[in-house]
Residue, then its C-alpha position, 0 to 999 in steps of 0.5 A: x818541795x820534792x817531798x810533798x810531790x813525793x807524797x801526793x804521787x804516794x796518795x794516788x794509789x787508792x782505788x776509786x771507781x768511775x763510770x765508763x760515761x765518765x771515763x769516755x767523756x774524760x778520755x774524749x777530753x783529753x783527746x780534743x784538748x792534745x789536738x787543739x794543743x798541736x793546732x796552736x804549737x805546730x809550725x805550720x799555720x797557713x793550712x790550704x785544704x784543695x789540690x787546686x786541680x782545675x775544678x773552677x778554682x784558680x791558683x792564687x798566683x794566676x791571672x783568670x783565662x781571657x776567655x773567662x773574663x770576656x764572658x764575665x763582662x757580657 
């Protein structure tokens, strides 16, 4: 087995010309792939996305004002 591998790394070493299209569409694969990679291994899987800074949206955790709910129901 180390063998073959041996001998397939020794076969890459031939030159082979690619176009920059090519390259840049490969190199842009590789990129989006390592990122999805990272999205699916990473810990973290609940990503909030807002500082919750009090821009009409409530934290989950709170109840909405008094204020807010009585002029909802006029």
């Amino acid at each position: 087995m180390c063998a073959k591998l041996q001998k397939y790394w020794k076969s890459l070493d031939r030159n082979l010309i690619v176009n920059q299209r090519e390259l840049l569409l490969g190199l842009t694969v590789c990129a989006l792939a390592g990122v999805l990679t990272g999205i699916l291994v990473s810990p973290r899987k609940h990503m909030t996305i807002g500082s919750y800074n009090g821009n009409g949206t409530f934290l989950p955790m709170e109840e909405e004002p008094e204020d807010a709910a009585e002029a909802e129901g006029e």
